[in-house]
C-alpha atoms as one frame of an Amber mdcrd trajectory, in Angstrom:
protein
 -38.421  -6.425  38.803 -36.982  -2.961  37.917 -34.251  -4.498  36.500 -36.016
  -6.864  34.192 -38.385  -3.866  33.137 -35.306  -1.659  32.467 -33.382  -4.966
  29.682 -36.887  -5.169  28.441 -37.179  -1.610  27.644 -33.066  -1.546  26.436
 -34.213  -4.814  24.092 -36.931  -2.755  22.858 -34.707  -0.045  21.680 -31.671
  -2.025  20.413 -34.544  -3.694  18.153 -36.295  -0.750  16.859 -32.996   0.578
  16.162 -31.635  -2.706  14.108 -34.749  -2.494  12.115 -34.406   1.346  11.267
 -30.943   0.769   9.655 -32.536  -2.396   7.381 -34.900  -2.246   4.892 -36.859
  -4.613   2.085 -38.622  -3.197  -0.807 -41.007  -4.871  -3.285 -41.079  -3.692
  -6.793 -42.015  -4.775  -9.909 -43.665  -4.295 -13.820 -46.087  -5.656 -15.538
 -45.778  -5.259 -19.072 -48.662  -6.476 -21.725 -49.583  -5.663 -25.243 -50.887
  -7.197 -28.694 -48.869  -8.160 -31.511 -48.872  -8.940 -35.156 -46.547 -10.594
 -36.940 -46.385 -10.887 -40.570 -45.045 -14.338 -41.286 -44.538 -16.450 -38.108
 -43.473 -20.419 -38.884 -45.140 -19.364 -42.399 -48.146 -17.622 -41.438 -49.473
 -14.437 -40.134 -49.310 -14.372 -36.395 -52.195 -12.040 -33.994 -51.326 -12.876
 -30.090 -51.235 -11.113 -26.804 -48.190 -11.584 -25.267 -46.003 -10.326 -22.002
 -42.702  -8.153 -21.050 -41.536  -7.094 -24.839 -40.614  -3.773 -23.907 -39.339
  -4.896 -20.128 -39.700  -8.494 -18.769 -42.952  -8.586 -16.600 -41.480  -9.182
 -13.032 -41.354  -8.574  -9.139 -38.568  -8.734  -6.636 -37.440  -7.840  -3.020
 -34.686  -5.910  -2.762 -32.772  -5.587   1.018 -30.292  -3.762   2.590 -28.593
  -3.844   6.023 -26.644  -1.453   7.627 -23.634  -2.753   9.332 -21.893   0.435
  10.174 -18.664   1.873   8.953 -20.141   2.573   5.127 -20.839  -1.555   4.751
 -23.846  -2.663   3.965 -25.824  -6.420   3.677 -27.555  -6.478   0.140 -29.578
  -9.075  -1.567 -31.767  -9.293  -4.596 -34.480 -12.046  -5.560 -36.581 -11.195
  -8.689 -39.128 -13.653 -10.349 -40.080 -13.047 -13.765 -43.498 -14.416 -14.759
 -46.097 -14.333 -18.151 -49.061 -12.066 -17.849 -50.926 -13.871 -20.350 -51.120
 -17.094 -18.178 -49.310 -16.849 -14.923 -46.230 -18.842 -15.415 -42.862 -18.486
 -14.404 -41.300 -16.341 -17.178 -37.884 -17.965 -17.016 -37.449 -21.322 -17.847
 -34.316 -24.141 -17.562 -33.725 -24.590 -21.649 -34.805 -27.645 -23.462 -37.071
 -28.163 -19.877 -40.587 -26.998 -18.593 -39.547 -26.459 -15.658 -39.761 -22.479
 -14.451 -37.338 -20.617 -11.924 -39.123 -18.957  -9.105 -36.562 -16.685  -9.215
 -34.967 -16.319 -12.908 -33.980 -12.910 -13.368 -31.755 -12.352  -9.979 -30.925
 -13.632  -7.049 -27.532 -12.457  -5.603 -26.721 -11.767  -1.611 -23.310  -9.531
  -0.783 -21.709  -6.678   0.659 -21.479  -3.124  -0.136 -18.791  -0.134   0.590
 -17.634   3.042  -0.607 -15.547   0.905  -2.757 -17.760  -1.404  -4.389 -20.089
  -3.963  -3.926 -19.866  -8.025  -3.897 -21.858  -9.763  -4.413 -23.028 -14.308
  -5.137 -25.873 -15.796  -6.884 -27.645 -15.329 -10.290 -26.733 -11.924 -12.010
 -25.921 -10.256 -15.152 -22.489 -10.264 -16.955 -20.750  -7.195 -17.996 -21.832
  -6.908 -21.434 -25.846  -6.468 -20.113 -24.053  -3.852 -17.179 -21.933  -1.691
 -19.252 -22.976  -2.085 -23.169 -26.884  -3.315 -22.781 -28.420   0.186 -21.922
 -27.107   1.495 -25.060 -29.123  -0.932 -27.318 -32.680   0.842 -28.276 -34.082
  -3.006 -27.479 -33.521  -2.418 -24.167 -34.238   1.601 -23.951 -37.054   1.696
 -26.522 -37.461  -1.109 -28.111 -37.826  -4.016 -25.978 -36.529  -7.183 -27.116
 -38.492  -7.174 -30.408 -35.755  -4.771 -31.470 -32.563  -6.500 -29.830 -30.045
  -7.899 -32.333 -30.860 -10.872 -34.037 -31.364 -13.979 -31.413 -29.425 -11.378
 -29.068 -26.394 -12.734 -30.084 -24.243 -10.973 -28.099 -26.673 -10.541 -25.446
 -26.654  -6.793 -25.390 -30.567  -7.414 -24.441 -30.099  -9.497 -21.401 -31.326
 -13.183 -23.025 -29.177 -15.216 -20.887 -28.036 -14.867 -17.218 -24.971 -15.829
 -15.405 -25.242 -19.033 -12.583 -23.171 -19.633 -10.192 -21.467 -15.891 -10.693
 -19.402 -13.787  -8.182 -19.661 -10.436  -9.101 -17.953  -7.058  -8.316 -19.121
  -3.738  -9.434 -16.672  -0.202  -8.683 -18.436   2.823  -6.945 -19.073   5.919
  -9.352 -15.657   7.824  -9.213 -16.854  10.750 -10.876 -18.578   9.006 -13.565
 -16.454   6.144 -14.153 -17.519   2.670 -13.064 -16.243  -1.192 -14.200 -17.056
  -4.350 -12.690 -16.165  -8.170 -13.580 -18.316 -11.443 -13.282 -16.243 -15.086
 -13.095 -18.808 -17.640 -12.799 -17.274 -21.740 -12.162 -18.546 -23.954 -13.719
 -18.876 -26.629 -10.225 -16.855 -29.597 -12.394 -14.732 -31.861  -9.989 -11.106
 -31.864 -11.935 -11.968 -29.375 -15.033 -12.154 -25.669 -13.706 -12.557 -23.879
 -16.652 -15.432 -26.098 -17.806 -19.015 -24.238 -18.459 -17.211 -21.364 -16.778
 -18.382 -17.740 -17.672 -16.296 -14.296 -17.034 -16.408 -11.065 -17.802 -15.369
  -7.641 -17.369 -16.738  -4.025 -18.692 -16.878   0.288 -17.763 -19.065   2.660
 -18.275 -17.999   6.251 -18.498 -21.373   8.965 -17.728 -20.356  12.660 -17.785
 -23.074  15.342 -18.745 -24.666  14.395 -22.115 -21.921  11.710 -22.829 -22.204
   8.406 -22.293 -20.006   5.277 -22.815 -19.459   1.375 -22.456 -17.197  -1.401
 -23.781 -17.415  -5.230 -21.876 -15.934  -8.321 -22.658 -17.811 -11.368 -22.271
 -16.225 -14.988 -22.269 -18.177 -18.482 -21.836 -16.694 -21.869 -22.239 -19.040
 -24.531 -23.575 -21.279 -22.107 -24.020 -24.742 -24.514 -25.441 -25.150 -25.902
 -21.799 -23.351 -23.620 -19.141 -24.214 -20.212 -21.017 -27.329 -20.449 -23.603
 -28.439 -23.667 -21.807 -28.716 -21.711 -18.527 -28.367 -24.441 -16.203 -24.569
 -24.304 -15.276 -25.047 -28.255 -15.777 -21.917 -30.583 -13.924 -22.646 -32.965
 -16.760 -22.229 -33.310 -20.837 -24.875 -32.408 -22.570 -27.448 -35.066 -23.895
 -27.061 -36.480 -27.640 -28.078 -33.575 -29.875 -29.242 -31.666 -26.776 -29.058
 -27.945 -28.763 -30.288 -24.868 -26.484 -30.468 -22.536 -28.865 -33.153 -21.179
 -30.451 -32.527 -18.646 -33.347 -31.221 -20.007 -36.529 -28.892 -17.150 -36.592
 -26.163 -19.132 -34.420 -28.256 -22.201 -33.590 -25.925 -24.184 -35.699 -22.943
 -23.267 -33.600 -24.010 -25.370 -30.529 -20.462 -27.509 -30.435 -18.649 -24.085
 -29.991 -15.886 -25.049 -27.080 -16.126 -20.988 -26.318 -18.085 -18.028 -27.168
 -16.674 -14.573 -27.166 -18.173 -11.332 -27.114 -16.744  -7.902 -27.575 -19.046
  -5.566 -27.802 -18.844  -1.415 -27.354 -21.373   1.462 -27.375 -21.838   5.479
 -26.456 -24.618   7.685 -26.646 -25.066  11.851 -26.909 -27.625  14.134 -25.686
 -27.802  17.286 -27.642 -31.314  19.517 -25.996 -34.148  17.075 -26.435 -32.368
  14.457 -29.191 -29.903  11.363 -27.982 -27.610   9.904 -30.963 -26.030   6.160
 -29.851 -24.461   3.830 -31.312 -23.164   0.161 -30.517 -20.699  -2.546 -31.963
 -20.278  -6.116 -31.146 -17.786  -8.608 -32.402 -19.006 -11.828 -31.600 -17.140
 -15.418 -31.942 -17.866 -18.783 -31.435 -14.949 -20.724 -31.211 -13.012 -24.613
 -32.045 -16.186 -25.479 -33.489 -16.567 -29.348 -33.375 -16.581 -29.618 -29.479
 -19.263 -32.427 -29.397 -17.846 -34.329 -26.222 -18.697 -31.086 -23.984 -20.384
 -28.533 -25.637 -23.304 -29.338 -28.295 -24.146 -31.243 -31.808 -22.241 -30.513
 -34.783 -24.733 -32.203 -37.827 -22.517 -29.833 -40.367 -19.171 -31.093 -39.673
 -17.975 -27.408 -38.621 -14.429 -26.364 -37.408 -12.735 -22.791 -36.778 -14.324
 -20.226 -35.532 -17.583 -18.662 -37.102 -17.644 -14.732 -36.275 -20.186 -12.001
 -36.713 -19.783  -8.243 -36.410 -22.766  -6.081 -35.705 -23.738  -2.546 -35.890
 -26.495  -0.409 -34.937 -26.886   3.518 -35.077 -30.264   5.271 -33.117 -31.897
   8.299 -32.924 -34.412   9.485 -29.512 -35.884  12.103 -29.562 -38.133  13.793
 -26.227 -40.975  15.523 -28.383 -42.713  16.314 -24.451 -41.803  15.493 -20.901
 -44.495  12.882 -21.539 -43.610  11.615 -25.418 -40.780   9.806 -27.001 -40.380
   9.185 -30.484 -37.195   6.515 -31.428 -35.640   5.071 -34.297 -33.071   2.682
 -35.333 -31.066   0.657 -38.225 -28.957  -2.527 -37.444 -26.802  -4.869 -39.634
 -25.030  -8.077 -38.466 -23.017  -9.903 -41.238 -21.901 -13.302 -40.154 -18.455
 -14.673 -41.736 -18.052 -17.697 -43.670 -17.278 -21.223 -41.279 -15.105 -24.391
 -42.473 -16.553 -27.671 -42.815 -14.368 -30.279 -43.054 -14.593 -30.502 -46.620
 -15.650 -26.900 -47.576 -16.823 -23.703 -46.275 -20.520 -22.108 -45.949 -20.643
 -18.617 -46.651 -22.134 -16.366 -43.582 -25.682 -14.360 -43.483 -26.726 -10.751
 -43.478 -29.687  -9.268 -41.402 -30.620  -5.926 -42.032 -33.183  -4.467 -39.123
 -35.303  -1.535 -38.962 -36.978  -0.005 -35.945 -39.254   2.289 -35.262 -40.646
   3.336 -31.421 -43.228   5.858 -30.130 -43.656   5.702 -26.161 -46.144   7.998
 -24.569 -46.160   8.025 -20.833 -49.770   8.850 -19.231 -47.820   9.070 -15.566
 -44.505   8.136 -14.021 -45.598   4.869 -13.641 -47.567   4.123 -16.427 -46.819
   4.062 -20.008 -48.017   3.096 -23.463 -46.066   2.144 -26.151 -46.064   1.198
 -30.006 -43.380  -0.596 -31.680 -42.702  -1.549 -35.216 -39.713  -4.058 -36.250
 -38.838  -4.867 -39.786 -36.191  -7.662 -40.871 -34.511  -8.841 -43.890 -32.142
 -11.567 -44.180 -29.471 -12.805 -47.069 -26.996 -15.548 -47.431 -26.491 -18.272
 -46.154 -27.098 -19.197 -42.212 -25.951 -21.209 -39.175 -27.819 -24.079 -39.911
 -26.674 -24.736 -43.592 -30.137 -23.482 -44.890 -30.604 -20.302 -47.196 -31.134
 -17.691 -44.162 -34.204 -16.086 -43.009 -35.694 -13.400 -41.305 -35.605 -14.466
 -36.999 -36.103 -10.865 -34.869 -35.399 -11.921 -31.580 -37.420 -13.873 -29.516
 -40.148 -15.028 -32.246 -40.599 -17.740 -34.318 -38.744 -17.373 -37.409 -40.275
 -16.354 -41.182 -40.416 -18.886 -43.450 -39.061 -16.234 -45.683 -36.199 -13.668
 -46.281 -38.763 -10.784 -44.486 -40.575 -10.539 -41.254 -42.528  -7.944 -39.701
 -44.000  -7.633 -36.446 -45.904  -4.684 -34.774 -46.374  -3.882 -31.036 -48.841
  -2.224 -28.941 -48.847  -2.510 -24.888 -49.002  -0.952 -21.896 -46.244  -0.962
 -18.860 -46.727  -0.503 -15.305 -44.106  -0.024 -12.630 -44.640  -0.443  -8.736
């Protein structure tokens, strides 16, 4: 009897023990606001609408201690609409949501690094995204236009093994290959990546390169599909590169730093972005134009933050993205120019709790993806029916 007492008490203890060196946390934001927009599908646009300055969300996030510096880690984060109640991340050109659409990764950690399976961001969102005032202050209202080289974190990687460095004294990199699950054809709807960051006192710095092949269904069309896409099946939204669907691969290279002088932050980031052998209709998307080549834009945006008061931040920015000229099989179409104004004021009533106001201005020249004489598309909203679009932002953000 002693004895059994004495393993019940030593099973007792080995237990508590295990479930001191784990740990789960919830966390989340909730992120809400009103808009108005000045010329949405042709008309003036009032709406309440969720996660423009972060993505309304909440996750678990584990870790178990397995001795010797290693570590079990996992992530699972659902994203989800305010407004309504619905799952914020959706399978393109399908209604239906994913529980968990922002992450979901399990790995290992070390003094070394950390590996890590599942759902997850590429480089370019790692290393270059945090420079971008869209995803600082300006939530996604004030990303590039249609995020086209996903500095604001539109599109996620499936299917993605992922490695990121430990800090050695303010250097980190990391890399994401993602397979694309086709019997026979291994570098179908595959994704990879690669990027470092560089943070030492007031200076900091990024550069990433991001690579998808058959990018309209494994990349934009988020569903790292084993198939070809449907007739005319196009997952893109914006008319910026919507027109680009039958691109076999899309390439970003994209670049950024930022300084910290007393209370102000200069930054600035470049992208070159490419969508490549254009005319891929067998695997990748449509192709009504007839396009071949490459079409390429370049992208630049400068910033300004300044920290008026520990609780006040004023911001400002100015981006341009020129788009080249593509080949059709019997001519060329010249490229479009968006010119993009931002302005930011972000008052924080706790360290929780925030409001914000954000004002985005757009004007577009030239001629665009789709054949059509461009107009104005800032990211995420329906596009003006005219060379100029406006839209206005007031909300309130949360954090638990």
């Amino acid at each position: 009897m002693k004895k059994t007492v004495f393993a019940a008490g030593c099973l007792a203890a080995f237990t508590t023990c295990a479930h001191a060196q784990s740990s789960v946390t919830l966390y989340g934001i909730i992120d809400e606001g009103f808009n108005w927009t000045s010329n949405s599908g042709g008309k003036s646009l009032y709406n309440l609408s969720s996660g423009v300055m972060q993505g309304s969300r909440w996750g678990l996030r584990g870790a178990e201690d397995l001795g010797g510096g290693l570590k079990a880690i996992f992530v699972l984060e659902n994203g989800f609409d305010v407004n309504n109640g619905s799952l914020g991340q959706k399978n393109r050109g399908s209604t239906q949501g994913l529980m968990f659409g922002r992450q979901a990764y399990v790995g290992l950690s070390s003094p070394y690094g950390t590996m890590t399976l599942g759902r997850q961001y590429d480089s370019v969102v790692d290393y270059v995204g945090p420079l971008e005032v869209g995803t600082q202050w300006g939530g996604y209202i004030a990303a590039h236009p249609g995020d086209l080289d996903n500095f604001n974190n539109a599109y996620r990687v499936n299917n993605a093994i992922k490695f990121t460095s430990a800090d050695y004294s303010g250097l980190r990199f990391g890399g994401v290959y993602s397979l694309g699950g086709i019997a026979g054809e291994t570098t179908r709807n595959q994704v990879w990546s690669v990027g470092a960051g560089y943070t030492r006192g007031p200076l900091v710095l990024g550069a990433a390169y991001l690579n998808a092949r058959n990018p309209n269904v494994g990349f934009f069309g988020d569903n790292g599909a084993s198939t070809a896409p449907a007739a005319n099946a196009n997952f893109i939204s914006s008319p910026v590169y919507s027109g680009y669907a039958s691109a076999h691969t899309y390439q970003v290279i994209g670049a950024g730093g930022a300084y910290t002088f007393g209370a102000a932050t200069i930054g600035a980031t470049y992208s070159n972005v490419q969508f490549k052998s254009l005319g891929d209709t067998v695997t990748s998307g449509p192709n009504p134009r007839g396009y071949t080549g490459n079409a390429t834009f370049n992208n630049a945006e400068v910033s300004f933050k300044y920290q008026a008061t520990p609780a006040l931040v004023l911001g400002a920015a100015f981006d341009y993205t020129k788009g080249g000229s593509v080949s059709t099989a019997t001519s060329s179409t010249g490229g479009a120019k968006y010119y993009q104004g931002a302005l930011g004021v972000d008052y924080f009533l706790s360290k929780r709790t925030d409001v914000y106001v954000i004002g985005v201005y757009q004007k577009a020249s030239g001629t665009d993806s789709t054949g059509a004489t461009a107009v104005a598309a800032i990211n995420n909203l329906t596009p003006s029916t005219s060379d100029r679009q406006t839209t206005v932002r007031a909300g309130i953000r949360h954090k638990f």
